[in-house]
N, C-alpha and C positions, 0 to 999 in steps of 0.2 A: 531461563526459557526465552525462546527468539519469540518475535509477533511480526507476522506477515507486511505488517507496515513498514517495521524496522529492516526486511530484510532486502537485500541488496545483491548481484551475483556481477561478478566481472571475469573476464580470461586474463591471466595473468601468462606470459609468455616467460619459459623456464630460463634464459638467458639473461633476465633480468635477477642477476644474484642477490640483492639484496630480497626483493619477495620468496626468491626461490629457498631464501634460508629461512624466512618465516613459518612457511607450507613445511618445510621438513620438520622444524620443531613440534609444527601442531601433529604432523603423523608420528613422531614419535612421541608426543605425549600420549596418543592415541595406539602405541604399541607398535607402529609398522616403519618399514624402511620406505626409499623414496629411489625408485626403480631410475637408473640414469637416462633411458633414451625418451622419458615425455617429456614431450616438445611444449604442451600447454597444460594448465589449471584451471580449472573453472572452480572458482571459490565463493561462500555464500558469507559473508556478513552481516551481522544484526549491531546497527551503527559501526563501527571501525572494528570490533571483534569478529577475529576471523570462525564461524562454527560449523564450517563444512567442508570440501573440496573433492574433488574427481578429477585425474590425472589421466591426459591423451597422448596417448605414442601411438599413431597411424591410425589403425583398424583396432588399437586397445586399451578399453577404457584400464584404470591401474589407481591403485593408493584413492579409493573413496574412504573416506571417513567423516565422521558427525561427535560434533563434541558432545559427552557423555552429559549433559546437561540435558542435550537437543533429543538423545534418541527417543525412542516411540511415539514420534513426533513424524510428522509428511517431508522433513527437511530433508532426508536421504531420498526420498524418490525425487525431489525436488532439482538435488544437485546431480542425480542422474540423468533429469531429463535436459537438465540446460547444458550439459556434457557432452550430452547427443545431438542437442543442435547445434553445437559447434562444430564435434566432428562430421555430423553432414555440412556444414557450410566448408567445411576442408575438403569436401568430396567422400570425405567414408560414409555409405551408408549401414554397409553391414560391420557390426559390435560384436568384440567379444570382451572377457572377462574370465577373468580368476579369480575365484574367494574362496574361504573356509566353509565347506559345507554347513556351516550354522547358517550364513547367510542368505543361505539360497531362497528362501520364503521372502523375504526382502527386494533379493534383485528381481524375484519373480513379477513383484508386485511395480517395479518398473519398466517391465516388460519383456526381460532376459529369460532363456530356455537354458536347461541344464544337456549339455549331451556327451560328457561323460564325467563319472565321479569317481575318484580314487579314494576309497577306504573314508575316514573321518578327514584329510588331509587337504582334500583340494577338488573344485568341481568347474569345468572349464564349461561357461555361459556364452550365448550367444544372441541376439536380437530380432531374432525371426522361429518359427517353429518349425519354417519349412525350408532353411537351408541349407543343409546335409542332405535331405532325402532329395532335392531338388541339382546338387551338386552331385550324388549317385546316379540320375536318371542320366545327366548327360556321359557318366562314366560309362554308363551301359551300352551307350550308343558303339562305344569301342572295343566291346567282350568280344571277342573269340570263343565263340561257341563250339569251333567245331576242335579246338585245342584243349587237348585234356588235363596239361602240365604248364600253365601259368605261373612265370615268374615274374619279379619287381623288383628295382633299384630306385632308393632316391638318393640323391646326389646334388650337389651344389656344383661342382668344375668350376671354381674359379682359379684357373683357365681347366679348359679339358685337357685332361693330359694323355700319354700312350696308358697310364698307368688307367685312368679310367675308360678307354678304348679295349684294356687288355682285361678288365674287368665284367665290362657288356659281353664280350664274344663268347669268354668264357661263359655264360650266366644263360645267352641265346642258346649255347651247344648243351648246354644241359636242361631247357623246356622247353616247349611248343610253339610258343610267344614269351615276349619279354613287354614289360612295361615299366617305362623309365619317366621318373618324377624329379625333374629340375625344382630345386626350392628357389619359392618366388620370392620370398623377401630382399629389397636391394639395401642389402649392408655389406657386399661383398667390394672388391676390387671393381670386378667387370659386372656390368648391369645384368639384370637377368633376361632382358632380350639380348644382351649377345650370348650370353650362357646359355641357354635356350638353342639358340644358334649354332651355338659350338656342337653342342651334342645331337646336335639332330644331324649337324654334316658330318660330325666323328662315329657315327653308326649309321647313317643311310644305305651301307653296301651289305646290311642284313636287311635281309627282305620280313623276318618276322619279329618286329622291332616298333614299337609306338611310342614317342616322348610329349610325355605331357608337361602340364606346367604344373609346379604341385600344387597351387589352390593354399587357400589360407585355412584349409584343411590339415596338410605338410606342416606344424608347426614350428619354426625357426628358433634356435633356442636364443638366437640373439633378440629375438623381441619377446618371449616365453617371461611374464608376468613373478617376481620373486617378493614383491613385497611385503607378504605377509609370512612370509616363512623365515627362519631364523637363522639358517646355516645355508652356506653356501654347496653342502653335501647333498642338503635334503631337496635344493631349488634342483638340480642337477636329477637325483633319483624323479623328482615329481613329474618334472620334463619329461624325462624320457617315457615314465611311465601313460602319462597322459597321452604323448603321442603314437604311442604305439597301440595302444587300446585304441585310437580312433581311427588307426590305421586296418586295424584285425577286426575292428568291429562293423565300420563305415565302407572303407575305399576296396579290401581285399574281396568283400562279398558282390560287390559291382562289378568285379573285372577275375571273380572267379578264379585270384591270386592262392596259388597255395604253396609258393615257395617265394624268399625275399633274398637276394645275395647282397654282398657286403665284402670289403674290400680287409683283411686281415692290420692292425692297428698297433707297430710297433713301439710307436712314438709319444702318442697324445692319449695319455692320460685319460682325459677324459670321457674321448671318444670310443676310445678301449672298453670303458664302463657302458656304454651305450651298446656297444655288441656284445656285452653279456646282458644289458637289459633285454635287446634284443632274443635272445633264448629266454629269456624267463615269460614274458609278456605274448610273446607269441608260438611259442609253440608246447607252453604248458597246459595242459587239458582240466587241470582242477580250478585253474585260475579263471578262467573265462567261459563261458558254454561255444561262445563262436567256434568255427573253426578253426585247427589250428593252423600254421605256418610254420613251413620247414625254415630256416634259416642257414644258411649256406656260408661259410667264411671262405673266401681264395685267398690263397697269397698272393700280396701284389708284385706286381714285376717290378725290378731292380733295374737301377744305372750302371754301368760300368763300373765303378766302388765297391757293386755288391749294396747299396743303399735302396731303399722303397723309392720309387719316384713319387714327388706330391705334387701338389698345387702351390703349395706354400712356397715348396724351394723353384717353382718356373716363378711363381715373384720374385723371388730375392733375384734370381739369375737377372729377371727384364730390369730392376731398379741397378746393377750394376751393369748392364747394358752388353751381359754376356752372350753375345747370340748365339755361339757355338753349344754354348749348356743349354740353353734355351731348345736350342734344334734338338738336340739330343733327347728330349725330355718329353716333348707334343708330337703329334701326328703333323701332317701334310697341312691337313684340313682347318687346325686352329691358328696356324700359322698366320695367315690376314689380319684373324681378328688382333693376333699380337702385335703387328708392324702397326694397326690403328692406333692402339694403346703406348703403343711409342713416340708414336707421331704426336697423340695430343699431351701428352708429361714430357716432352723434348718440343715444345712450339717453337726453338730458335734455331731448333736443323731440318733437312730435307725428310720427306715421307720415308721412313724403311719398308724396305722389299725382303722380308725376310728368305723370301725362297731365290732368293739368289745372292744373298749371304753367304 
């Protein structure tokens, strides 16, 4: 048992490997894995014995734990609150979290709100009570009221390509309005104000077409919290599921969403499983009281090959510096933002003009 005299908390920054192998041992004495993209620790000591820690990757707190000595003990609110004033001294003030629905009386009692729970498996927490409902109100501001067949995309583009231009047009010719949700996390190639960019100028010539930014509501599955689950199948199934529940239950009822399109998924595995989560989660009626959501699959348009156009292959094209694939591949309109992205990963040759290439 700690005593408040003996105990001690410091941030431990994840780059430092020796600590960083410390912290993994204790969470996996403690049962849990040690999620790769937290940047820091906030760890609690009682004399040089490590008996606590909470892991920050951006806006997410991740891998809290309390040596089984310590628990029913104030040491877990304790290391959650020093976790919180680091990530506000990092500039995040709004938290979220992942745990085991056991938890949740716990993280309550640190001041975390539950707003939505999958089954006994997973309850995604957040640090205010009113920022969902506060993030809906400004949604409403952009309903179309007088559109009786609301549809939605989210989307990443990094880069936008025709294949996601041929996706919107599609998606606009079959509702009222469309509403398009660029995911805001930047773990992509191009940042998400130029992504943001790109798709606002690769749909501007539909006039019933609103792009939003997705809000840390949009859950990225590259920041999406696995350390407490075992398998890399079930981090995957929980994802999806969580996201989509707060999509059908939150964002679609603000903007009066009743259809979602989605680009058909030859290739990636994974993403494949995400559009059939996509039917399950949203447009099943016994699953959820909300409304449901049609979901809509297009085929995506093809290169020359007869191949999908991606995102992925306008990277590989811009890193061999093929501009002809490259042109083949985007619109008119993303083309700048690619001669920038050229210009600064080539800083020893002249700026590219790609439209005159």
């Amino acid at each position: 048992m700690y005593s408040d005299q003996a105990l001690t908390f410091e941030t431990v920054d994840t780059r430092n490997v020796t600590r960083r192998e410390e912290i993994r041992l204790f969470l996996a004495g403690n049962g849990l894995g040690m999620d790769e993209d937290i940047e820091q620790f906030v760890v609690a000591r009682c004399k040089r014995d490590l008996v606590a820690c909470a892991g920050i990757a951006g806006n997410t707190l991740k891998c809290v734990a309390v040596d089984s000595g310590c628990r029913g003990t104030s040491l877990g609110l304790k290391v959650i609150h020093e976790a919180e004033v680091q990530a506000i001294q990092n500039g995040e003030h709004q938290l979220f979290l992942l745990t085991s629905p056991d938890n949740v009386k716990a993280f309550q009692g640190g001041g975390f709100y539950p707003l939505v729970t999958l089954d006994n498996r997973a309850t995604l927490m957040e640090n205010t009570p009113v920022g969902i409902q506060r993030y809906c109100r400004k949604l409403r501001t952009h309903r179309q009221d007088q559109a009786a067949n609301v549809g939605a995309i989210v989307m990443n583009a990094n880069p936008f390509t025709s294949g996601h231009r041929y996706l919107i047009e599609q998606a606009a010719k079959a509702c009222d309005w469309l509403h398009i949700f660029v995911v805001e996390e930047d773990l992509s190639a191009f940042s998400f104000q130029e992504r943001f960019a790109m798709v606002q100028a690769g749909s501007c010539h539909l006039p019933t077409v609103t792009v939003h930014p997705g809000s840390r509501y949009i859950i990225s599955r590259g920041t999406f919290p696995g350390y407490f689950l075992k398998e890399k199948q079930i981090i995957n199934e929980v994802y999806s599921a969580i996201d989509l529940i707060m999509f059908r239950r939150y964002i679609a009822p603000a903007l009066n969403i009743r259809q979602r399109f989605v680009g058909t998924e030859p290739f990636c595995k994974v993403t494949a499983q995400y559009n059939c989560a996509m039917h399950y989660w949203l447009e099943d009626k016994m699953i959820l009281p909300d409304a449901m959501i049609k979901v809509n699959e297009i085929t995506r348009v093809t290169d020359e090959n007869n191949l999908p156009i991606s995102a992925s292959a306008v990277r590989t094209a811009l890193k061999r510096k093929d501009i002809d694939a490259v042109k083949r591949m985007v619109p008119a309109t993303t083309l700048p933002f690619l001669a920038r992205w050229l210009s600064h990963h080539t800083s020893t040759e002249p700026e590219y003009d790609l439209a005159n290439v």
